[in-house]
N, CA, C and O atoms as a printed pandas DataFrame, in Angstrom:
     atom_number atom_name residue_name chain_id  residue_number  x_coord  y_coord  z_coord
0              1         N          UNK        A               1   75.731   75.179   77.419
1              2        CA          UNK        A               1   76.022   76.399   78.135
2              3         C          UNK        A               1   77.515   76.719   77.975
3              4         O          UNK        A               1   78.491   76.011   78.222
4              5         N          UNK        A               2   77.459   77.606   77.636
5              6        CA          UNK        A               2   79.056   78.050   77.377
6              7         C          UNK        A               2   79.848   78.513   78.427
7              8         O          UNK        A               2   79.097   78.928   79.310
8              9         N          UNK        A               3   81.487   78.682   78.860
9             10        CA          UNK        A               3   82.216   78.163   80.276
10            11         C          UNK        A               3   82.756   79.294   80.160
11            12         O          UNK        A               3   82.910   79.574   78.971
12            13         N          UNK        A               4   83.193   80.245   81.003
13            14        CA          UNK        A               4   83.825   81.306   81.198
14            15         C          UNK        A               4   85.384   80.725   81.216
15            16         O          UNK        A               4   85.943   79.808   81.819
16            17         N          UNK        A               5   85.800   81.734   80.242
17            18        CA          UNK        A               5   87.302   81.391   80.262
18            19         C          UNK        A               5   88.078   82.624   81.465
19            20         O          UNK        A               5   87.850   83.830   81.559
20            21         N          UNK        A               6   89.024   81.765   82.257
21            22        CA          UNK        A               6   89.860   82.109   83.110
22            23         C          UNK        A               6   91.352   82.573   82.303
23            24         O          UNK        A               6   92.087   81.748   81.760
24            25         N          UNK        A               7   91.587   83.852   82.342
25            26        CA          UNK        A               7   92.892   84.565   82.035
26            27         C          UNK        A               7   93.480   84.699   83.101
27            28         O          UNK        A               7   92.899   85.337   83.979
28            29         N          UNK        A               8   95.000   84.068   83.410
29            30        CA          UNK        A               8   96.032   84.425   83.809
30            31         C          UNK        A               8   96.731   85.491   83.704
31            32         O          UNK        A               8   97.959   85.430   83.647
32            33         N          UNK        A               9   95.824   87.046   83.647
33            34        CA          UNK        A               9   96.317   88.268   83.504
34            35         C          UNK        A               9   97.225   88.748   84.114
35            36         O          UNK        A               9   96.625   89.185   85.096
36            37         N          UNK        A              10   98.735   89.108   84.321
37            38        CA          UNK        A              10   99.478   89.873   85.281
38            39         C          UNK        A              10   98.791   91.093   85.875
39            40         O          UNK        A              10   98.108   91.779   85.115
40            41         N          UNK        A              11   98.876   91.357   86.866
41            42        CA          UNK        A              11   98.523   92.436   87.638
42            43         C          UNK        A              11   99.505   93.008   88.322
43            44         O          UNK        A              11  100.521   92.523   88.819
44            45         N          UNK        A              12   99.117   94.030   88.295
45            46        CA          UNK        A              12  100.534   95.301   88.106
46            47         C          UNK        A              12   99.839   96.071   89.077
47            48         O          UNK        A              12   98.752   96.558   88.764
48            49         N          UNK        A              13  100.401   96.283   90.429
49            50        CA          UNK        A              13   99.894   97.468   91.351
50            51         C          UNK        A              13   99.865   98.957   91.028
51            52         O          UNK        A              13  100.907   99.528   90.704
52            53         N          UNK        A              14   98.463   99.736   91.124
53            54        CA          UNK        A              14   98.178  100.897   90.318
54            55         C          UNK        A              14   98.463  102.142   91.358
55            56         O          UNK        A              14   97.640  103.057   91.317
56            57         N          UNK        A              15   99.379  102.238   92.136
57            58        CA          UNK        A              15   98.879  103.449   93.495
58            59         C          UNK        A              15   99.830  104.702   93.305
59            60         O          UNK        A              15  100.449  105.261   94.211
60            61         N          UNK        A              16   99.836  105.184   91.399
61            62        CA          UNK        A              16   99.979  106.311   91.869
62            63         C          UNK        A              16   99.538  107.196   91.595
63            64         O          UNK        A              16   98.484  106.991   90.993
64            65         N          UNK        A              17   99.971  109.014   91.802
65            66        CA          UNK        A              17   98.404  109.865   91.450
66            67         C          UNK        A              17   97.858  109.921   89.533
67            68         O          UNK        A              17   97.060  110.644   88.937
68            69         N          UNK        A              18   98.609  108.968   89.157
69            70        CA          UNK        A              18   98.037  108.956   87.432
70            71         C          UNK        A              18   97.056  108.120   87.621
71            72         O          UNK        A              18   95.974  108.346   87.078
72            73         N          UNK        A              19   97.281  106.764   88.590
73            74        CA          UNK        A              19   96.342  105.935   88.609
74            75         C          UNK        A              19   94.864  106.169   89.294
75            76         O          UNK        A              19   93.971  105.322   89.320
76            77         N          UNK        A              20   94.787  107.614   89.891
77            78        CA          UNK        A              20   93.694  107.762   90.679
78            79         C          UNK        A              20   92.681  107.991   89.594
79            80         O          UNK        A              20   93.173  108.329   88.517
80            81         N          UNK        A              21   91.316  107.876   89.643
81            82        CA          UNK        A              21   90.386  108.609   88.991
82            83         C          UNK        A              21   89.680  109.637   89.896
83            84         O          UNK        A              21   89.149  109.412   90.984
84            85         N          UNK        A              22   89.782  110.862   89.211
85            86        CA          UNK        A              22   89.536  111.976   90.402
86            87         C          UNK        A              22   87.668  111.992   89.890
87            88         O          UNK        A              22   87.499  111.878   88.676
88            89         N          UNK        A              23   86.735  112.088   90.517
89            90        CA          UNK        A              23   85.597  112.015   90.119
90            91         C          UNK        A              23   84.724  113.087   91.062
91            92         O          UNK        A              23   85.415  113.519   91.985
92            93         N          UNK        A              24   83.466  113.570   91.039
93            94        CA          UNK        A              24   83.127  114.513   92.282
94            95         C          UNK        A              24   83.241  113.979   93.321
95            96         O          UNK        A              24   83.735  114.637   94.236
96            97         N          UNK        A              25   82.819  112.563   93.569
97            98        CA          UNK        A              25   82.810  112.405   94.949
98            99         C          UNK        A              25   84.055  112.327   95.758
99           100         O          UNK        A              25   84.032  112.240   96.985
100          101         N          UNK        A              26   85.007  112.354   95.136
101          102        CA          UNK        A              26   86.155  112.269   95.834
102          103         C          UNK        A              26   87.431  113.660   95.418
103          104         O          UNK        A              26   88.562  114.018   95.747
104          105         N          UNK        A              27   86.585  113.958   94.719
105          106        CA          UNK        A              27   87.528  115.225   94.197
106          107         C          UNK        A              27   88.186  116.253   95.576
107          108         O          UNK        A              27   89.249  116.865   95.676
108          109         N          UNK        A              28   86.921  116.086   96.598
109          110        CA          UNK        A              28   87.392  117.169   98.290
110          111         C          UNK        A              28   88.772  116.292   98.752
111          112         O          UNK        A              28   89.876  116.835   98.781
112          113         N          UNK        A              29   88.608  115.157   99.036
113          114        CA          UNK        A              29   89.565  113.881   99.620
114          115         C          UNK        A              29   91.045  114.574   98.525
115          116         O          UNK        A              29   92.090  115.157   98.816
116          117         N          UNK        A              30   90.531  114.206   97.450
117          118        CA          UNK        A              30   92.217  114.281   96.771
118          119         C          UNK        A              30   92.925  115.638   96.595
119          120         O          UNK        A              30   94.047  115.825   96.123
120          121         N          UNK        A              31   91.875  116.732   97.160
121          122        CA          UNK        A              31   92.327  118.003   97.171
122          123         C          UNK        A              31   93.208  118.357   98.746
123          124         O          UNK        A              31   94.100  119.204   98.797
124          125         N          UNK        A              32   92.823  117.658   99.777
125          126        CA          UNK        A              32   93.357  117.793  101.218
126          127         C          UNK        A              32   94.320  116.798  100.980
127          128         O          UNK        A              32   95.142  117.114  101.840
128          129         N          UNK        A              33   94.840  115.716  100.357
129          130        CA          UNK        A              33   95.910  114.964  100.226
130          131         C          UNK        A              33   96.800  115.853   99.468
131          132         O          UNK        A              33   97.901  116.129   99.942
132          133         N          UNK        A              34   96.472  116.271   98.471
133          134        CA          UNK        A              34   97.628  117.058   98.096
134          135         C          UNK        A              34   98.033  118.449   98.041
135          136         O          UNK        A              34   98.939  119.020   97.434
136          137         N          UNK        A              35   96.870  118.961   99.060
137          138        CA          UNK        A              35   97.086  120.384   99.955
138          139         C          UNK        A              35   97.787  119.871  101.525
139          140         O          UNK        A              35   97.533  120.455  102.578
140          141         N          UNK        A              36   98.524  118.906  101.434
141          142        CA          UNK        A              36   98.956  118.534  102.982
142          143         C          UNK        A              36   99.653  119.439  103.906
143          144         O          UNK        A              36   99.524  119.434  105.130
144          145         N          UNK        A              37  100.344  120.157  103.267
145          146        CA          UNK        A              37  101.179  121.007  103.739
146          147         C          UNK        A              37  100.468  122.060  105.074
147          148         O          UNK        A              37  100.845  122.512  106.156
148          149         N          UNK        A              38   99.392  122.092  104.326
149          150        CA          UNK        A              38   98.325  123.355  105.097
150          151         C          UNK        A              38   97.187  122.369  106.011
151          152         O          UNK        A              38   96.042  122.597  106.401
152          153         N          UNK        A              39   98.045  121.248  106.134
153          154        CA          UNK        A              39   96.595  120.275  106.877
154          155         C          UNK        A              39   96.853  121.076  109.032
155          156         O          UNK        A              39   97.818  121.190  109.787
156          157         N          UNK        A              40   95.784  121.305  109.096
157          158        CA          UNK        A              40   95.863  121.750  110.153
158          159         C          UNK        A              40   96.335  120.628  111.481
159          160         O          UNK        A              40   95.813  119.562  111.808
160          161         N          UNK        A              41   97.629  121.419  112.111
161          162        CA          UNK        A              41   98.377  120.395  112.865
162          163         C          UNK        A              41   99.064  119.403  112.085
163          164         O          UNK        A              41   99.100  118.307  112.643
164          165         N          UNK        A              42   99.408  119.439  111.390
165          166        CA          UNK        A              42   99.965  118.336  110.573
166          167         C          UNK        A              42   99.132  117.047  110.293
167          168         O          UNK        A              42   99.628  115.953  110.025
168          169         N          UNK        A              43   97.918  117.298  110.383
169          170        CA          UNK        A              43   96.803  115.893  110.542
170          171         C          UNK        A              43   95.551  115.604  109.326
171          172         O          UNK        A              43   94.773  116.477  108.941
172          173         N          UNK        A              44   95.566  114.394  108.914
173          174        CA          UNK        A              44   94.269  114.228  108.409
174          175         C          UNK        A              44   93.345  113.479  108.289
175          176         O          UNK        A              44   92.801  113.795  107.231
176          177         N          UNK        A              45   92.820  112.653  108.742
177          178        CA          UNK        A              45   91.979  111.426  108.711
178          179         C          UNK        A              45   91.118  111.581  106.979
179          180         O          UNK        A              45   90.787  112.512  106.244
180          181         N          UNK        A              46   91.028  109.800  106.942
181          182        CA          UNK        A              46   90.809  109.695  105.294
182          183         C          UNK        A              46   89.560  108.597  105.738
183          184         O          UNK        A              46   89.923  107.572  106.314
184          185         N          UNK        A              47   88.368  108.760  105.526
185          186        CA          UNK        A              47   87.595  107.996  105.962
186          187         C          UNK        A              47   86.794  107.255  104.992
187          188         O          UNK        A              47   86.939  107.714  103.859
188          189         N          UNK        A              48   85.941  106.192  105.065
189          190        CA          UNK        A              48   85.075  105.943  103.537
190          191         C          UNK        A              48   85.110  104.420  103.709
191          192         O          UNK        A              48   86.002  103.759  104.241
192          193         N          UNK        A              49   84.110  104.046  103.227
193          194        CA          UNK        A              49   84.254  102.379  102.923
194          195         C          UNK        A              49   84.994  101.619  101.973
195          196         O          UNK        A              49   85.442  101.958  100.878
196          197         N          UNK        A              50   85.067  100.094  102.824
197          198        CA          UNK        A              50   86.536   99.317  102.029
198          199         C          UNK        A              50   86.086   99.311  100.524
199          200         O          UNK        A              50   85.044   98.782  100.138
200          201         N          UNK        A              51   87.058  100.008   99.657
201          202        CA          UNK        A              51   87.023   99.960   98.487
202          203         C          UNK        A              51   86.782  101.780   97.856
203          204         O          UNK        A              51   86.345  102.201   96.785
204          205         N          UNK        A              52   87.206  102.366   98.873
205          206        CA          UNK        A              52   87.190  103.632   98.485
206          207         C          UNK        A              52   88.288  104.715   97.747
207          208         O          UNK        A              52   88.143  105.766   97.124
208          209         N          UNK        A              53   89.191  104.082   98.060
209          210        CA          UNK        A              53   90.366  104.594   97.661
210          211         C          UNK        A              53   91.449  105.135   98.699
211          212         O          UNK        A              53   92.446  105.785   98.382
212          213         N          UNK        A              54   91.043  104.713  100.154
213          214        CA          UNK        A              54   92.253  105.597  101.029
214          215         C          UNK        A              54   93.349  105.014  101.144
215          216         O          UNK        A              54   94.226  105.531  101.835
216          217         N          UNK        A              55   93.541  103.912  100.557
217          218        CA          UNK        A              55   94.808  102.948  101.130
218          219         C          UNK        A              55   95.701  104.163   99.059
219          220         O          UNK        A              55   96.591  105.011   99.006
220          221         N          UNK        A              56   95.071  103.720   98.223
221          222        CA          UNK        A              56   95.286  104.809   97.120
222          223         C          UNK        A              56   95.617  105.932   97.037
223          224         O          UNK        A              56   96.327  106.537   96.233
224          225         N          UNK        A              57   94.896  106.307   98.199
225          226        CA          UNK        A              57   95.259  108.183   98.028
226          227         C          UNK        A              57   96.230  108.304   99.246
227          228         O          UNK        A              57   96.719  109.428   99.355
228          229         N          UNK        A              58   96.669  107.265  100.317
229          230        CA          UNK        A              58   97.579  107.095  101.466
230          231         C          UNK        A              58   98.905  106.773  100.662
231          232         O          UNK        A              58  100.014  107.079  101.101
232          233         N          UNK        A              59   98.663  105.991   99.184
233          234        CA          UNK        A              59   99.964  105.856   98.791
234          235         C          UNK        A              59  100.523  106.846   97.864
235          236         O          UNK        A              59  101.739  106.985   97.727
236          237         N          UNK        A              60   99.159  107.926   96.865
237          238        CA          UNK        A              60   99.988  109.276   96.838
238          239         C          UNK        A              60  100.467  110.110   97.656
239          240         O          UNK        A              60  101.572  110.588   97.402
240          241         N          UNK        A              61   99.712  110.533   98.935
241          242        CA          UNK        A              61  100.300  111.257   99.798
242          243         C          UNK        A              61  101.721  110.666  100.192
243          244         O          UNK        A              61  102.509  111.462  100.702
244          245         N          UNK        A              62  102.082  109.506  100.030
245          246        CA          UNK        A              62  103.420  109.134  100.880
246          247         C          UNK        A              62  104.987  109.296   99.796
247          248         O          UNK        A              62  106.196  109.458   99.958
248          249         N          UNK        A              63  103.901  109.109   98.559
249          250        CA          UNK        A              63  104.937  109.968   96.984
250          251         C          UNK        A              63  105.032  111.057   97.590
251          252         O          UNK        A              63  105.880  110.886   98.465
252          253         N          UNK        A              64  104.358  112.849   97.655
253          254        CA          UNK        A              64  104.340  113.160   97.987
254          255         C          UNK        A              64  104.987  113.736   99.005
255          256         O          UNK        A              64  105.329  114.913   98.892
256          257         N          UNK        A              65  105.320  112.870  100.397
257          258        CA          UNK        A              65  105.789  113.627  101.507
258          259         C          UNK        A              65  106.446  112.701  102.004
259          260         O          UNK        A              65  106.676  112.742  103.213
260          261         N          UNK        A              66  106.904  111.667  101.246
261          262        CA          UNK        A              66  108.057  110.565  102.022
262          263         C          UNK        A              66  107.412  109.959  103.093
263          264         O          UNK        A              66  108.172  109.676  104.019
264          265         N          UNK        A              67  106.181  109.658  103.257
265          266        CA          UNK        A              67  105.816  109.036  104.186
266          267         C          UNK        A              67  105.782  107.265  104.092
267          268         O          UNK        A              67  105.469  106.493  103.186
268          269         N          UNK        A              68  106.171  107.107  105.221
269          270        CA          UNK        A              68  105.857  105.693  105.829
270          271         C          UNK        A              68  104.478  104.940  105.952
271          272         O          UNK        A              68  103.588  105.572  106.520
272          273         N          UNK        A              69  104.191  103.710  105.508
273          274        CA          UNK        A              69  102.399  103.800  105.110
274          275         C          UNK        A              69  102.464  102.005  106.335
275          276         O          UNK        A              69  102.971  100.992  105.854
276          277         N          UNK        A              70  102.041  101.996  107.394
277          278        CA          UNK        A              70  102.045  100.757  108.339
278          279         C          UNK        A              70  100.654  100.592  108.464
279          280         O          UNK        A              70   99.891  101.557  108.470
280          281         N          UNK        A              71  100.273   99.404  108.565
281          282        CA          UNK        A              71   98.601   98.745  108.979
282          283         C          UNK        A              71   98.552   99.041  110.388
283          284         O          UNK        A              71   99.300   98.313  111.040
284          285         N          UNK        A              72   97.734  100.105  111.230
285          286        CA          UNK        A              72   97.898  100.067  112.591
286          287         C          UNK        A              72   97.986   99.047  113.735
287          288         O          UNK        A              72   98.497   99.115  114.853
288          289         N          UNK        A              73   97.091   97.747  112.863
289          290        CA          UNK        A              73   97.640   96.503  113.870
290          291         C          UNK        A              73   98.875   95.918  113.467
291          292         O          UNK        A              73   99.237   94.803  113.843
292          293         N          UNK        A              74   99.349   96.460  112.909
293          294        CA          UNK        A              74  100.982   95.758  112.467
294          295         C          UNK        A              74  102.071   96.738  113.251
295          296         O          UNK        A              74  103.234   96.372  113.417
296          297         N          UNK        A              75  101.736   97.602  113.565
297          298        CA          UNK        A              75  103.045   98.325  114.822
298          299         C          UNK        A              75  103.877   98.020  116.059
299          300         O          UNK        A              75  103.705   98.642  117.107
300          301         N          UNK        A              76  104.561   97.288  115.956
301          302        CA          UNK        A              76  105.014   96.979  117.121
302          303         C          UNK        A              76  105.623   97.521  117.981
303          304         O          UNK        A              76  105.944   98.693  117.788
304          305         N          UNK        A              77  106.000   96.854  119.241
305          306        CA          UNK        A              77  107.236   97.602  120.094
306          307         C          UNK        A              77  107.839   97.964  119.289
307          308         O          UNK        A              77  107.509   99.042  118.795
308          309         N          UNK        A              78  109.037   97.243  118.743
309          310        CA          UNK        A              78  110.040   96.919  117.748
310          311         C          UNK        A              78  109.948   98.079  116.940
311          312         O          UNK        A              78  111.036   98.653  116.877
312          313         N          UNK        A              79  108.764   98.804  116.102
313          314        CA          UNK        A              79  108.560   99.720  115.140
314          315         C          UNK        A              79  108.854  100.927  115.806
315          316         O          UNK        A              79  109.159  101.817  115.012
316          317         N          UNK        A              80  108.868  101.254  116.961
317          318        CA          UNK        A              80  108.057  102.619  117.483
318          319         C          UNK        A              80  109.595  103.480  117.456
319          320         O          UNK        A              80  109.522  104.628  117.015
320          321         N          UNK        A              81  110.876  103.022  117.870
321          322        CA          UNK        A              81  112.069  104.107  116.911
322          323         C          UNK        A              81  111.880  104.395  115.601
323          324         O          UNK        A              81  111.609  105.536  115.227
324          325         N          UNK        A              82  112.024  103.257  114.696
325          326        CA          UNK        A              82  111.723  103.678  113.098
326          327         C          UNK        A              82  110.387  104.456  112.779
327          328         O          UNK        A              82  110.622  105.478  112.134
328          329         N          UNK        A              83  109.593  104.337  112.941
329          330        CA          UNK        A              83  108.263  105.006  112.981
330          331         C          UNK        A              83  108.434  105.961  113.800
331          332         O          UNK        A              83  108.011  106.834  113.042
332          333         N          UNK        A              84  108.654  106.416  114.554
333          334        CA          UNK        A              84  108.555  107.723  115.298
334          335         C          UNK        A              84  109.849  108.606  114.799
335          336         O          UNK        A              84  109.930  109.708  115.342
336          337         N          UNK        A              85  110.634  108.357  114.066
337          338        CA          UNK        A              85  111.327  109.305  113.141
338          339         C          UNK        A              85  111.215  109.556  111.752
339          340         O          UNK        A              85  111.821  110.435  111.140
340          341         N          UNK        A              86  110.079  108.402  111.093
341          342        CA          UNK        A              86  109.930  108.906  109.969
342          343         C          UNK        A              86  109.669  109.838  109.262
343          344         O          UNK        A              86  108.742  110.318  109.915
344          345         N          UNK        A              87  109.805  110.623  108.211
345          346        CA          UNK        A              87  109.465  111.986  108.071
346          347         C          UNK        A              87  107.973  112.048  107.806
347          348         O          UNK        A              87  107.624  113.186  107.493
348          349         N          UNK        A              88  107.166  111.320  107.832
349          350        CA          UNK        A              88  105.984  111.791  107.540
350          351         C          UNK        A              88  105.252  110.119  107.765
351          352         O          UNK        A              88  105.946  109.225  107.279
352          353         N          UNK        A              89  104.076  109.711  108.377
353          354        CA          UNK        A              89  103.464  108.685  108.866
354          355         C          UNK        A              89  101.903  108.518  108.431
355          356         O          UNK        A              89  101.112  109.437  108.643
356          357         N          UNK        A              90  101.389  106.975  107.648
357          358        CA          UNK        A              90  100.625  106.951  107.265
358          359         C          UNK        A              90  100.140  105.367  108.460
359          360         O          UNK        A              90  100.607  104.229  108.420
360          361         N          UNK        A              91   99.123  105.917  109.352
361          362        CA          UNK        A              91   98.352  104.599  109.901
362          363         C          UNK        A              91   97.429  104.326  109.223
363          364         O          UNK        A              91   96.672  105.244  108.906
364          365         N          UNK        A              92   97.106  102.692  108.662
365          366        CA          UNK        A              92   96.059  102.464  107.964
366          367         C          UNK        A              92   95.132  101.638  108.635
367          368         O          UNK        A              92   95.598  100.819  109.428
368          369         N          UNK        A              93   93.802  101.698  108.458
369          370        CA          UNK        A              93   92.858  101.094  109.106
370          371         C          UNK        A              93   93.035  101.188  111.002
371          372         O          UNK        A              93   93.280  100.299  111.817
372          373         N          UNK        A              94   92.777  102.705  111.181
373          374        CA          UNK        A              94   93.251  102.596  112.884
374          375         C          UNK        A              94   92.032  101.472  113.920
375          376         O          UNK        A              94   92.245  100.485  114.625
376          377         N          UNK        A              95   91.184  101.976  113.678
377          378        CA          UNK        A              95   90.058  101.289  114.414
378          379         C          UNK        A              95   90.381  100.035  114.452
379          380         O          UNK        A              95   89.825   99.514  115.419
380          381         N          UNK        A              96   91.149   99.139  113.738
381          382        CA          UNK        A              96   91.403   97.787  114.055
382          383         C          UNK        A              96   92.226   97.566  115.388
383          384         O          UNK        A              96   92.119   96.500  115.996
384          385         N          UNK        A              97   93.102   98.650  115.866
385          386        CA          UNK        A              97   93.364   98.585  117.078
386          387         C          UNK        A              97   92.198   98.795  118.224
387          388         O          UNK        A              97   92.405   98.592  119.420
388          389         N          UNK        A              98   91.554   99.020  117.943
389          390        CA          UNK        A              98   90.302   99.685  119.223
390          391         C          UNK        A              98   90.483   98.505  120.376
391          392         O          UNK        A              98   90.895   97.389  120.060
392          393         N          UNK        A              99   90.209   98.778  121.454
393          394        CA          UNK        A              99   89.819   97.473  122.185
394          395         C          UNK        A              99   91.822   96.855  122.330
395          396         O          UNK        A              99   92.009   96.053  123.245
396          397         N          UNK        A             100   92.526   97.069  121.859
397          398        CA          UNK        A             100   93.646   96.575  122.434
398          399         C          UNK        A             100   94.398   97.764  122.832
399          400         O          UNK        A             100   94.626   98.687  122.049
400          401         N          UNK        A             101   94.780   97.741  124.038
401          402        CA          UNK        A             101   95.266   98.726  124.788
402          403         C          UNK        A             101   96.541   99.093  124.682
403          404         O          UNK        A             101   96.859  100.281  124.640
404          405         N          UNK        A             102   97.429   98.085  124.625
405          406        CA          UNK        A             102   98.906   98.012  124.088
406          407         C          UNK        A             102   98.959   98.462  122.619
407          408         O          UNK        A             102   99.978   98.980  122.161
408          409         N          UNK        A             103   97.832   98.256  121.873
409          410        CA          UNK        A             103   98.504   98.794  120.314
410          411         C          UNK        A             103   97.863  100.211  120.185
411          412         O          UNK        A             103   98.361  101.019  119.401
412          413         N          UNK        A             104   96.579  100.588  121.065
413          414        CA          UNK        A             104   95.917  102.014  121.061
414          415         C          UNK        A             104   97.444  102.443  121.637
415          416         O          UNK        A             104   98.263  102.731  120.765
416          417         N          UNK        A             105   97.933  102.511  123.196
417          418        CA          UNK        A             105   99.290  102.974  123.793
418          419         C          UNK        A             105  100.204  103.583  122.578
419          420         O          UNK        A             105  100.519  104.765  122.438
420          421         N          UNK        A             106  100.636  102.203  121.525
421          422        CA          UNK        A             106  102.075  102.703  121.005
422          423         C          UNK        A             106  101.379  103.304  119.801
423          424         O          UNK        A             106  102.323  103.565  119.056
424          425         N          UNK        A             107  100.029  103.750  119.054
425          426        CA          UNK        A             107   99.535  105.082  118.393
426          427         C          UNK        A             107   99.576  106.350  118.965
427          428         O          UNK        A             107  100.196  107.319  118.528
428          429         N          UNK        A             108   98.881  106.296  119.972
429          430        CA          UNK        A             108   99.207  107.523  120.938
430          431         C          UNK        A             108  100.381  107.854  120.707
431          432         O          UNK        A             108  100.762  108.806  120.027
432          433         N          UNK        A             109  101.089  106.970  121.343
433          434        CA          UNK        A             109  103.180  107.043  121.121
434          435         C          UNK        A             109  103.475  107.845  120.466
435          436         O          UNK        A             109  103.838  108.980  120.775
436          437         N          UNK        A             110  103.304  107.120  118.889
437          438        CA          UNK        A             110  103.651  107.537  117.603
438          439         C          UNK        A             110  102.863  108.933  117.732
439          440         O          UNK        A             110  103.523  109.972  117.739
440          441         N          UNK        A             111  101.804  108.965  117.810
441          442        CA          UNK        A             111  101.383  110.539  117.440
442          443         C          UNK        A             111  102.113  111.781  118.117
443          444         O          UNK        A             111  102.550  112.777  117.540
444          445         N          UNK        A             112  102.143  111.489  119.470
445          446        CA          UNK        A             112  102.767  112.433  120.129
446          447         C          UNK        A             112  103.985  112.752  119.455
447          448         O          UNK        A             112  104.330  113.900  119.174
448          449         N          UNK        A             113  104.778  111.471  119.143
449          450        CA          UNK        A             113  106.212  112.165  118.660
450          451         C          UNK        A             113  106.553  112.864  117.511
451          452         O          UNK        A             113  107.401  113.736  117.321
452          453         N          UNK        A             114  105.639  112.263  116.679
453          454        CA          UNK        A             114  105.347  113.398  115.116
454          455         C          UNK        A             114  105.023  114.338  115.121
455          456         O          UNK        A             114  105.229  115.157  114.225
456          457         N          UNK        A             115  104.151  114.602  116.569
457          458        CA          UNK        A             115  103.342  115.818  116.685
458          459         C          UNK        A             115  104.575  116.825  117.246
459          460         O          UNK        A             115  104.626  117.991  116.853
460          461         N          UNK        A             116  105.496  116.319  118.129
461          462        CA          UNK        A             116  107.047  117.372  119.021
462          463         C          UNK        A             116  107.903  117.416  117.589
463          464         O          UNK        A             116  108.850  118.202  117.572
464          465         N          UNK        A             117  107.744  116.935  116.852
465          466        CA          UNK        A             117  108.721  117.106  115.303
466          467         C          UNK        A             117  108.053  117.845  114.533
467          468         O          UNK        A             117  108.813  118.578  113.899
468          469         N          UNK        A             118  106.750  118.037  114.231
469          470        CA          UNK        A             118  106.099  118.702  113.413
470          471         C          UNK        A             118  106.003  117.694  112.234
471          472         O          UNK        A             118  106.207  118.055  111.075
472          473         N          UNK        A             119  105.730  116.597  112.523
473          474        CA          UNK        A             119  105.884  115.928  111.214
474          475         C          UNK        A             119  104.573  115.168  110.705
475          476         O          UNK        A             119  104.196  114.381  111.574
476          477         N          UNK        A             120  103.944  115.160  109.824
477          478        CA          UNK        A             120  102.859  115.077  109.524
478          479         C          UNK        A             120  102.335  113.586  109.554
479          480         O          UNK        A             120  103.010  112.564  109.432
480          481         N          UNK        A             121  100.949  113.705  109.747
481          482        CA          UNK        A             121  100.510  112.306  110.043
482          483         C          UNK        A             121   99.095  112.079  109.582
483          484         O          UNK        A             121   98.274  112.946  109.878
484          485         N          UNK        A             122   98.691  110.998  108.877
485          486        CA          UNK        A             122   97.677  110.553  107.891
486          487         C          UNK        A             122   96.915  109.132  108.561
487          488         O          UNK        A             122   97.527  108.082  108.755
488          489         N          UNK        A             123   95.507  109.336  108.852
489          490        CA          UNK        A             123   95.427  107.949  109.696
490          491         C          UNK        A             123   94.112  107.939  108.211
491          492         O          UNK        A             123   93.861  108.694  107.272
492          493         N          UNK        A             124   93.355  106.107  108.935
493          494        CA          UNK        A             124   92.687  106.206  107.621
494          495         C          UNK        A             124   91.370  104.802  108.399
495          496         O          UNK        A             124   91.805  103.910  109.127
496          497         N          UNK        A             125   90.795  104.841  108.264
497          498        CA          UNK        A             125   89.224  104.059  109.223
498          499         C          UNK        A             125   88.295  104.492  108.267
499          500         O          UNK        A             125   88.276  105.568  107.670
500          501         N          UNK        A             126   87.323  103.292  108.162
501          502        CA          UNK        A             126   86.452  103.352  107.319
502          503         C          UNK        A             126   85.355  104.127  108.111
503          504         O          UNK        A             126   84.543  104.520  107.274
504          505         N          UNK        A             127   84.956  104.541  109.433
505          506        CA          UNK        A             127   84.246  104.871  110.062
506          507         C          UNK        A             127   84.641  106.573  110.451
507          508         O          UNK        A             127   85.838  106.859  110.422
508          509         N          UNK        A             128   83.709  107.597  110.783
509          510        CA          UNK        A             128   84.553  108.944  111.467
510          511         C          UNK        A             128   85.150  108.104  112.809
511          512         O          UNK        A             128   84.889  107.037  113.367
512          513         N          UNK        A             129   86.070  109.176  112.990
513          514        CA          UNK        A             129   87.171  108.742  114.137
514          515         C          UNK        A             129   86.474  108.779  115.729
515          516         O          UNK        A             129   87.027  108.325  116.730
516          517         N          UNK        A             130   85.384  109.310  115.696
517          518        CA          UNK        A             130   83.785  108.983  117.032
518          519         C          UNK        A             130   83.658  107.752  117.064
519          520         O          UNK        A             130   83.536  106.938  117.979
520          521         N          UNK        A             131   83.708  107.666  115.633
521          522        CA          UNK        A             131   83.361  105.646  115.995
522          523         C          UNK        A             131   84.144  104.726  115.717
523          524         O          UNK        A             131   83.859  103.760  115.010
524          525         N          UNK        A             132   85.676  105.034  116.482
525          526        CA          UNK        A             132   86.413  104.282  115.987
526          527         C          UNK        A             132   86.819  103.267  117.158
527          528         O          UNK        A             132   87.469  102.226  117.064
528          529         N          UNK        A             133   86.037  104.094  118.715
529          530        CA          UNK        A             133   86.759  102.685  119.665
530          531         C          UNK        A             133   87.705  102.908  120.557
531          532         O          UNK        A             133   88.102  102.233  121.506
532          533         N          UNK        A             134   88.099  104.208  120.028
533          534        CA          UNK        A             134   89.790  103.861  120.774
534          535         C          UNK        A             134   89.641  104.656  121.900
535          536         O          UNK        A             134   90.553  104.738  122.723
C-alpha cells in the first residue's frame, strides 16, 4: 500500500479582495461589503457557516474602510477606548458572547459609540442575529 507523502508547504494568509472567489452564492454578501458606504445606519451583519468566508470578506471590508477586525469574546474592559474610536469596527463571531453579560454590556458599549460617531460597524455569527442569544 502506498504512504501519502506529507509536504511542508508554506502557507501564506490569502484575505484580500483578489483572494476572494466571487461565485453566485456569495456574489449578494460581496456586493453589501463593498457597497458599505450606503449600509443602512452604518451596519451589517455577515452571516453563514464556519467556512464561509466572513472572517474573508470582514478582512476586505477592513482594507476598505480602515476597520478594526476583534473576536467578540476577546474585548475587554481594557479595549473599549481603543475600540470605541476606531474608525470603522469589525466584531467577529458575536454570538460567542451570548449568555455572558459583561461581554454582551461592553458590545452594546461599543455599538452605541460608533453609532454617536457615525462610524460604521460589521458584526459576523454564523446564525441570523434572532438566534444569536444576546
Amino acid at each position: 500500500m502506498p504512504e501519502q507523502l506529507v509536504l511542508d508547504l508554506p502557507v501564506r494568509p490569502a484575505m484580500g479582495r483578489g483572494d476572494f472567489l466571487v461565485t453566485e452564492s456569495n456574489a449578494a454578501a460581496v456586493a453589501q461589503v463593498e457597497g458599505w458606504a450606503d449600509w443602512p445606519h452604518g451596519k451589517l451583519v455577515l452571516t453563514g457557516p464556519e467556512g464561509a468566508g466572513k472572517t474573508h470578506l470582514a478582512h476586505v471590508w477592513a482594507g476598505l474602510s480602515g476597520a478594526v477586525i476583534v473576536a467578540a469574546a476577546d474585548v475587554t474592559e481594557a479595549d473599549m477606548p481603543r475600540l470605541s474610536e476606531a474608525p470603522a469596527l469589525v466584531l467577529e463571531d458575536v454570538p460567542a458572547v451570548a449568555g455572558d453579560l459583561a461581554a454582551e454590556t461592553r458590545l452594546f458599549h461599543l455599538h452605541n459609540a460608533l453609532a454617536n460617531r457615525g462610524a460604521p460597524l460589521l458584526l459576523t455569527g454564523a446564525a441570523p442575529p434572532a438566534r444569536w442569544g444576546l
